[in-house]
PASEBA-1860 file (N, C-alpha, C; in nm, 3 decimals):
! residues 157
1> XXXXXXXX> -0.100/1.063/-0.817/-0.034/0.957/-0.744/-0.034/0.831/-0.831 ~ 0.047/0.767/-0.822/0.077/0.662/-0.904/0.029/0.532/-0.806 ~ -0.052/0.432/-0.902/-0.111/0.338/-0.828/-0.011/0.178/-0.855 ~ -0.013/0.117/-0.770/0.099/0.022/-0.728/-0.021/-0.091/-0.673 ~ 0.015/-0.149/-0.727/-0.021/-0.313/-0.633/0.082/-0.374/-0.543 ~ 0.027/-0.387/-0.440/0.115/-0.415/-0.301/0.092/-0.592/-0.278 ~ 0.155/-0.670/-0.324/0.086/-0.804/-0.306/0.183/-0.870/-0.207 ~ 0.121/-0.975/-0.159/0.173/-1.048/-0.058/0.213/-1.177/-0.076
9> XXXXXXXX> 0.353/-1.262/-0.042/0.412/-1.379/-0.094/0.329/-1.487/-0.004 ~ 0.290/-1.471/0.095/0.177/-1.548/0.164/0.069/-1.461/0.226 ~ -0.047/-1.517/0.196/-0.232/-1.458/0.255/-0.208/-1.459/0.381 ~ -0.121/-1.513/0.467/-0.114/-1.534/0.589/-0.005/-1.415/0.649 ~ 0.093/-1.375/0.579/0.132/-1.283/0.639/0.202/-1.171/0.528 ~ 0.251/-1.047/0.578/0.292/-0.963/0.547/0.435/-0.916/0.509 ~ 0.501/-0.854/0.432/0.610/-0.852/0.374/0.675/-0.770/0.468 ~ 0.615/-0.618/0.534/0.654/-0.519/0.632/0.607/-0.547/0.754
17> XXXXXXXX> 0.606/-0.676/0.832/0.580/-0.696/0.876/0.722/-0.730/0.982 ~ 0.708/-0.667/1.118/0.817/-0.745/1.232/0.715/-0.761/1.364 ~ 0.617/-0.852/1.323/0.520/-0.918/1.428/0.593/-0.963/1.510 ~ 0.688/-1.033/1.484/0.742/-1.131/1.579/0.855/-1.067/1.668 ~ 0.874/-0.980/1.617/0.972/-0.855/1.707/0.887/-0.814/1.845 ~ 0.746/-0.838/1.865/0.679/-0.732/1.997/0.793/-0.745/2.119 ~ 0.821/-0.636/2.168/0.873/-0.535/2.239/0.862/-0.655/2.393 ~ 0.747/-0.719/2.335/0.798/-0.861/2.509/0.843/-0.966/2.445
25> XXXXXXXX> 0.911/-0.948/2.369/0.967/-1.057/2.335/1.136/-1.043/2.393 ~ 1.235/-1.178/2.429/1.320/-1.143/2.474/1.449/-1.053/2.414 ~ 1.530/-1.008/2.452/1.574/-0.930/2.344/1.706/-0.906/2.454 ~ 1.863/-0.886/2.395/1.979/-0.873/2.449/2.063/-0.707/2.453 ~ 2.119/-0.691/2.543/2.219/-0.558/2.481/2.330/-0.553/2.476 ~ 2.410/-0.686/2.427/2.549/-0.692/2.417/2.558/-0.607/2.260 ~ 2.670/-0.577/2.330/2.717/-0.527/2.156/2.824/-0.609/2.036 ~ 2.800/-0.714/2.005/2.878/-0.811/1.955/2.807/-0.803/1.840
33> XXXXXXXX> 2.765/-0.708/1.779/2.697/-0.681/1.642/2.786/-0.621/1.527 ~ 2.791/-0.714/1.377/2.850/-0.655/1.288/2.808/-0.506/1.318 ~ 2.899/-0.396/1.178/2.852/-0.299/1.221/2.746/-0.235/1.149 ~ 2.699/-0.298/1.061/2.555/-0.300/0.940/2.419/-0.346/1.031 ~ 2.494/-0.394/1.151/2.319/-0.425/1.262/2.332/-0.360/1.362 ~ 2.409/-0.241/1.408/2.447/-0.205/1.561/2.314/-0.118/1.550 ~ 2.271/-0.124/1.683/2.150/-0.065/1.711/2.173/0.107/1.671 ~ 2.213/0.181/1.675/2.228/0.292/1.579/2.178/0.327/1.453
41> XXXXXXXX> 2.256/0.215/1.402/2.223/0.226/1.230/2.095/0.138/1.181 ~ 2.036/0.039/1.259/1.894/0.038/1.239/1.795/0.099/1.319 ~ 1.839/0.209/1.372/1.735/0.290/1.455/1.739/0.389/1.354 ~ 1.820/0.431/1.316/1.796/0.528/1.212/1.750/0.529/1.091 ~ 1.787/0.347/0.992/1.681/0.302/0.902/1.578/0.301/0.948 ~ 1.511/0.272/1.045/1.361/0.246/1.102/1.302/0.378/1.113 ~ 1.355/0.513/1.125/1.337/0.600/1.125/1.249/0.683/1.029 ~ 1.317/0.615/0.886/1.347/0.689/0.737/1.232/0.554/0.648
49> XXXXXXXX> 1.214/0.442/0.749/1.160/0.366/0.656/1.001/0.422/0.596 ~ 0.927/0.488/0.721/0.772/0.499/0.672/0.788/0.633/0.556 ~ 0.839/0.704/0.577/0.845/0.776/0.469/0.928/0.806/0.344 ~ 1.016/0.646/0.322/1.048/0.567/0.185/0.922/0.522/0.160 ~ 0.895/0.480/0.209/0.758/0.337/0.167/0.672/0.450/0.107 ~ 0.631/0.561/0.154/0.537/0.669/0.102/0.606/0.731/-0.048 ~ 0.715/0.763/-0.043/0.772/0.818/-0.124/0.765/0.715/-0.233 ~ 0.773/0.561/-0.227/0.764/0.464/-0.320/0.650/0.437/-0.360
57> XXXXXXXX> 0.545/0.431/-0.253/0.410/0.482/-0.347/0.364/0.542/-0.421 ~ 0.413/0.696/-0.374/0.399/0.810/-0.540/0.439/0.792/-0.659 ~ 0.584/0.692/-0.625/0.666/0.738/-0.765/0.630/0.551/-0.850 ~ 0.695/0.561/-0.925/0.691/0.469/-0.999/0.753/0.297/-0.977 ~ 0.706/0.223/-1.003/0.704/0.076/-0.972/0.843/0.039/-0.976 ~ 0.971/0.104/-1.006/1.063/0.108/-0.955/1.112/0.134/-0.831 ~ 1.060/0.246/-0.786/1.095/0.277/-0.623/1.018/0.187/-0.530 ~ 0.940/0.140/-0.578/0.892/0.046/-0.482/0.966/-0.075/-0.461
65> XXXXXXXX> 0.983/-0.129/-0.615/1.068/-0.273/-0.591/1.208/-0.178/-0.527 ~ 1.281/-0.110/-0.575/1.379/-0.019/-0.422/1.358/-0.049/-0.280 ~ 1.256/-0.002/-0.263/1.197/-0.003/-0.115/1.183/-0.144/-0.054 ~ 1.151/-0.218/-0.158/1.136/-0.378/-0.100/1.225/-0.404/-0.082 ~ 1.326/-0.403/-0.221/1.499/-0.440/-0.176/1.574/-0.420/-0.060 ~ 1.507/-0.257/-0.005/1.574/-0.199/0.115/1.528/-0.279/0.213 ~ 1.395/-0.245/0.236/1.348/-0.306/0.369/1.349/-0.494/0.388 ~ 1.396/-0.536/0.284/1.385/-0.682/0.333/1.551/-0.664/0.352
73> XXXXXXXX> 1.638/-0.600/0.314/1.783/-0.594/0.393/1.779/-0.507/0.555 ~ 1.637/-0.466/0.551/1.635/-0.407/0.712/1.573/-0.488/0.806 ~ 1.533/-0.588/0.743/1.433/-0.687/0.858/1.557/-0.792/0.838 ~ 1.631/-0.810/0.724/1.732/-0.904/0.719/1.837/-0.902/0.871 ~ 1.884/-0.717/0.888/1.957/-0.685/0.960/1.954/-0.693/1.093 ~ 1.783/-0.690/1.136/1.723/-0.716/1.272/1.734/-0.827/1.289 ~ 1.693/-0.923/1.175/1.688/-1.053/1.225/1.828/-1.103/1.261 ~ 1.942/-1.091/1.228/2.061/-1.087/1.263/2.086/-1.052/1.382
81> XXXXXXXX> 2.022/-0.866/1.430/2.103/-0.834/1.526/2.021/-0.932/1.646 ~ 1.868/-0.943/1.602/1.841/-1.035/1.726/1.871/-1.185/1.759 ~ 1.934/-1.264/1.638/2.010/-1.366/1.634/2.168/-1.374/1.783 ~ 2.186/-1.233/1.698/2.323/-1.272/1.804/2.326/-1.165/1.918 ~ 2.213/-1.146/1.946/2.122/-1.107/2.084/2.201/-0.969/2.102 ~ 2.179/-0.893/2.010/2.245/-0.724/2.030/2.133/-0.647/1.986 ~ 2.020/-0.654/1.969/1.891/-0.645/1.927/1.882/-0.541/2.073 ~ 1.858/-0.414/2.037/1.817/-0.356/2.160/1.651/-0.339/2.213
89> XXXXXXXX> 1.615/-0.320/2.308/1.458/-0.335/2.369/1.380/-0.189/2.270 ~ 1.434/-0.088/2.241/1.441/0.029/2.219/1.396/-0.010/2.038 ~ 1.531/-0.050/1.950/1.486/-0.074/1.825/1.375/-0.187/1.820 ~ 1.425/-0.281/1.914/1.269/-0.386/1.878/1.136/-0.325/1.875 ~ 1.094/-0.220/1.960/0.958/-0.174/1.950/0.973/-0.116/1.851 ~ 1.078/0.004/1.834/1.065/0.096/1.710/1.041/-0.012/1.575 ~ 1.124/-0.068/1.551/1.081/-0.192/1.433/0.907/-0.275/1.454 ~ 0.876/-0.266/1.553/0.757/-0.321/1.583/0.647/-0.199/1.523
97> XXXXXXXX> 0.686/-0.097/1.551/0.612/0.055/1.557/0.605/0.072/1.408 ~ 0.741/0.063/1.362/0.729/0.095/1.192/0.658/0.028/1.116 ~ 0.696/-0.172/1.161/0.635/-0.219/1.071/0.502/-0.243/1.081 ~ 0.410/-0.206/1.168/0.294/-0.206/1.217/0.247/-0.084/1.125 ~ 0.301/0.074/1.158/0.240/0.108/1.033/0.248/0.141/0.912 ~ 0.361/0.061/0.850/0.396/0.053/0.712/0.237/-0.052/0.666 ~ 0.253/-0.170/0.760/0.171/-0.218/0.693/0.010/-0.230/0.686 ~ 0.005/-0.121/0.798/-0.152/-0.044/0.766/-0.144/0.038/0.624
105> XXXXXXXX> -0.047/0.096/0.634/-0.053/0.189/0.489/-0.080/0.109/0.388 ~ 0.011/-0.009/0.367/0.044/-0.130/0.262/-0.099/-0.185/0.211 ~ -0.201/-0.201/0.359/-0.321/-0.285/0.362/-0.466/-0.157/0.300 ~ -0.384/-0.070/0.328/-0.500/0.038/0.309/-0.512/0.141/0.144 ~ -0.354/0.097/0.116/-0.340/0.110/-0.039/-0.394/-0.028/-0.146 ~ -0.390/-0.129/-0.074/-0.437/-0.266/-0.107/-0.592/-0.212/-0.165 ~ -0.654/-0.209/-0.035/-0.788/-0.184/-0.040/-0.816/-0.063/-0.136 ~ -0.752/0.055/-0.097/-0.813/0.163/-0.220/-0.771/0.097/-0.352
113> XXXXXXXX> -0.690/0.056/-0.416/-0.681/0.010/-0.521/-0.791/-0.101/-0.580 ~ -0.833/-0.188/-0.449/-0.944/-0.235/-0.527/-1.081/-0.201/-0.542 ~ -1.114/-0.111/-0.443/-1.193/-0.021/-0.464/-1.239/0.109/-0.608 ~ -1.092/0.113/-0.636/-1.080/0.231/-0.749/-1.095/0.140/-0.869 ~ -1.033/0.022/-0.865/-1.071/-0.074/-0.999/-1.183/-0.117/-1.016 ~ -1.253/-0.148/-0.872/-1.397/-0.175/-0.855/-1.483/-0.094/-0.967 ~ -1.472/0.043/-0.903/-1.573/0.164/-0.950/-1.541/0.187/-1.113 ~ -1.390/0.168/-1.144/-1.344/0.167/-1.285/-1.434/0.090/-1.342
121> XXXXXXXX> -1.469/-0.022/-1.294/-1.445/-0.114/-1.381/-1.643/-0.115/-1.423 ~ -1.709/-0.080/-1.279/-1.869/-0.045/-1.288/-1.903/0.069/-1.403 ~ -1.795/0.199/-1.396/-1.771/0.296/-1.524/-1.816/0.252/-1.625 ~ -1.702/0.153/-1.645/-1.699/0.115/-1.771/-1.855/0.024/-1.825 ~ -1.882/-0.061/-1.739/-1.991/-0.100/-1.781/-2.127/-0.032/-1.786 ~ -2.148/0.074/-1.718/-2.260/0.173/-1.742/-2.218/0.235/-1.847 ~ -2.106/0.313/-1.883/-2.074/0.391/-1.996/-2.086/0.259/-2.145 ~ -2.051/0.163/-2.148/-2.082/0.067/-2.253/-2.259/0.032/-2.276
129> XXXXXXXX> -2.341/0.010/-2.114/-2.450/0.010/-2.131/-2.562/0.177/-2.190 ~ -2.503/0.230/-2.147/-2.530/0.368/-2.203/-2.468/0.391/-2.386 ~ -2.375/0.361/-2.371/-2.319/0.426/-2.529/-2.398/0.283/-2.617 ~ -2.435/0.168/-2.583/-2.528/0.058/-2.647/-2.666/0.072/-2.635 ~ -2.724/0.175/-2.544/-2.893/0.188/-2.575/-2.887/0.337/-2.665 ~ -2.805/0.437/-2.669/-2.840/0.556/-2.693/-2.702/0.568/-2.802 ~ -2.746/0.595/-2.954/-2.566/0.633/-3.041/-2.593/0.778/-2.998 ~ -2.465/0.822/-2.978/-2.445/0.955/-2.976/-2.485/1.060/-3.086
137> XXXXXXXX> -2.406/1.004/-3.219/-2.427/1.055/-3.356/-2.549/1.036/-3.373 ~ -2.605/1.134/-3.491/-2.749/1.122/-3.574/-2.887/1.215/-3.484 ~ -2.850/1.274/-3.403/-2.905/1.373/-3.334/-2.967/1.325/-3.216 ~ -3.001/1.158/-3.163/-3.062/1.091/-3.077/-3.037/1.098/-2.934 ~ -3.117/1.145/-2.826/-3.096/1.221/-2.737/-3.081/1.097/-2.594 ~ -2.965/1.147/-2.534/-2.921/1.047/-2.446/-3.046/1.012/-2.353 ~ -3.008/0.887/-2.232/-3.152/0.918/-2.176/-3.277/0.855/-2.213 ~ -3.366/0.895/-2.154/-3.505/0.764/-2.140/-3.567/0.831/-2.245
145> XXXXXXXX> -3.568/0.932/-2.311/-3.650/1.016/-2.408/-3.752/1.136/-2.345 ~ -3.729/1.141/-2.201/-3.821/1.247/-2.132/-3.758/1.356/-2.064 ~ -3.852/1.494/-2.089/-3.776/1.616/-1.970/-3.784/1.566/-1.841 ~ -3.720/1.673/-1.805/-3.770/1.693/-1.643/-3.907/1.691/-1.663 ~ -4.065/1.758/-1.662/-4.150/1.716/-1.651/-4.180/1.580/-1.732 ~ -4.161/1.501/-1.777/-4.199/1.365/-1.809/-4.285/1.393/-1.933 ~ -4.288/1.504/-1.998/-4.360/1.510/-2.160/-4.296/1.451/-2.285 ~ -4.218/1.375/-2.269/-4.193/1.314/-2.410/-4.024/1.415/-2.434
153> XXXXX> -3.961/1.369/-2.503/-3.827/1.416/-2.566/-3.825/1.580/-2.519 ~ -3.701/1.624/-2.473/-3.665/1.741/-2.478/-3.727/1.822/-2.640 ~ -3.813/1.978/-2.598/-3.852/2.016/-2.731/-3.995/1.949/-2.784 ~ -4.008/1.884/-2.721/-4.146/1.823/-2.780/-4.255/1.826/-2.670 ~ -4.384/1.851/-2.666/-4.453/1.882/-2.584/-4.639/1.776/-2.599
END
């Protein structure tokens, strides 16, 4: 799996985020919607979005900036359709639903990533503190100089 940094344009909120969409919020069902916002065609992006966002995680730091491109033209489109109040009760939750757990995924790839750099990065400094008390070359035996019973160097008694 290919690792991605997921960063955020403000600490305060989220990029996949349609917080402000919750499902009590007021919401219209006229249909006076271009036809790039009719509740159809973003019920069906909202559909396809959590498993782009996954698919952009695996692949490479291209599909992701993709995926951003997409989905900020899909929150673009909501915000529109709920502008000119054709926003149905139905997609508002579903958009609420998606982006709720896109951005658990988002927050939880956040975290493993710094976790995995964490432990990388502890690696590296035990393997430097190790390869600086003990050279490999010249026959010198890794280690405190004792067996398992505690007699002095492997071979020596």
């Amino acid at each position: 799996m290919a690792q991605h940094k997921v960063t955020h344009p403000h600490p305060d909120s989220h990029p996949y985020s349609y917080s402000h969409l919750h499902p009590d919020s007021h919401l219209s069902s006229t249909s006076m919607c271009p036809s790039t916002v009719n509740a159809s065609s973003l019920h069906s992006r909202l559909l396809t979005a959590e498993d782009d966002f996954l698919v952009a995680l695996e692949a490479d730091e291209s599909a992701l900036t993709s995926f951003s491109l997409s989905w900020t033209s899909l929150q673009h489109d909501i915000q529109c359709a709920q502008s000119a109040g054709c926003l149905t009760q139905e997609v508002a939750e579903l958009a609420y639903i998606v982006s709720t757990r896109i951005t658990t995924i988002a927050e939880a790839f956040e975290e493993f990533d710094k976790v995995a750099q964490d432990l990388s990065d502890e690696l590296g400094r035990d393997l430097d503190q190790l390869l600086g008390r003990s050279p490999i070359s010249g026959g010198v035996e890794l280690g405190n100089g004792t067996n398992d019973n505690g007699k002095g160097a492997v071979g020596q008694s």
